[in-house]
C-alpha positions as CSV (number, residue, x, y, z in Angstrom):
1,X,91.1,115.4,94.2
2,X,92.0,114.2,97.3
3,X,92.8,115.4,100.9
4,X,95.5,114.7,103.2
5,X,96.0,111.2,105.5
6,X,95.2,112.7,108.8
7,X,98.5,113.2,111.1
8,X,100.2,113.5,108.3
9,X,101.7,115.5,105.0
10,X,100.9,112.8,102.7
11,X,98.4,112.5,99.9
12,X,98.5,109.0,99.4
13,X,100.8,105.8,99.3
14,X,102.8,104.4,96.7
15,X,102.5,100.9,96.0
16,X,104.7,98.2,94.2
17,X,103.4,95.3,92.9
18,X,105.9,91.6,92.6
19,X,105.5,91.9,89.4
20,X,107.6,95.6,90.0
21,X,104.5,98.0,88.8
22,X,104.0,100.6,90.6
23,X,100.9,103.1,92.1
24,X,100.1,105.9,93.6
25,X,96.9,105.4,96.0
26,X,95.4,108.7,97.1
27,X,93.9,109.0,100.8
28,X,90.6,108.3,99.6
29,X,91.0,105.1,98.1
30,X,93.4,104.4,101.5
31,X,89.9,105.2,103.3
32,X,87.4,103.3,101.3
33,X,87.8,100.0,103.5
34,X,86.7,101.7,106.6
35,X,83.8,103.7,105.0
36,X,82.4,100.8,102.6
37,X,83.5,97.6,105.2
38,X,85.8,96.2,102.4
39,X,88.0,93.9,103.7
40,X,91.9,94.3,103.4
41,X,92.0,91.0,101.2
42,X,89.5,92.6,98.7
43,X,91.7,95.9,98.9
44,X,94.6,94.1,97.8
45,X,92.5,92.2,95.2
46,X,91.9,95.9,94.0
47,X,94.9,97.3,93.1
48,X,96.2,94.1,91.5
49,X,93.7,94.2,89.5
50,X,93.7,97.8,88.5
51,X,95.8,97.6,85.1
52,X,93.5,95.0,83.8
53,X,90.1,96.8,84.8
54,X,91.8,100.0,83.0
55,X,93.1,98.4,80.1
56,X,89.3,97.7,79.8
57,X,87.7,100.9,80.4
58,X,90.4,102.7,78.4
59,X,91.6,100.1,75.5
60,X,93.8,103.1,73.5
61,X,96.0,103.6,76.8
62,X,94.9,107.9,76.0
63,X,94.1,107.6,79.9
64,X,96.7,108.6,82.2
65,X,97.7,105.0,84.1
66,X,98.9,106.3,88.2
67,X,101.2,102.9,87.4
């Protein structure tokens, strides 16, 4: 669930990693910095992160990875 970036038709972004994995990053989680003050180093520290903290939270892979 998510809602549109304001001015615009898009849902979200997608971003590419250098190590060439890829994301889809919905509006909300485009928001989050402005609502909870997180800074844009800690946004980017974020999504890199984000295959390791799944691979923990869902160790089988049954969860559906947006990379």
């Amino acid at each position: 669930m998510s809602k549109r970036s304001s001015g615009t038709d898009a849902w979200g972004i997608l971003a590419e990693l250098a190590n060439g994995k890829r994301m889809t990053l919905l509006a909300g989680f485009i928001i989050r910095p402005y609502d909870n003050f997180t800074t844009p180093r800690q946004l980017l520290e974020m999504i890199q992160d984000w295959p390791e903290q799944l691979a923990k939270t869902d160790p089988s892979g049954t969860l559906d990875s947006p990379i």
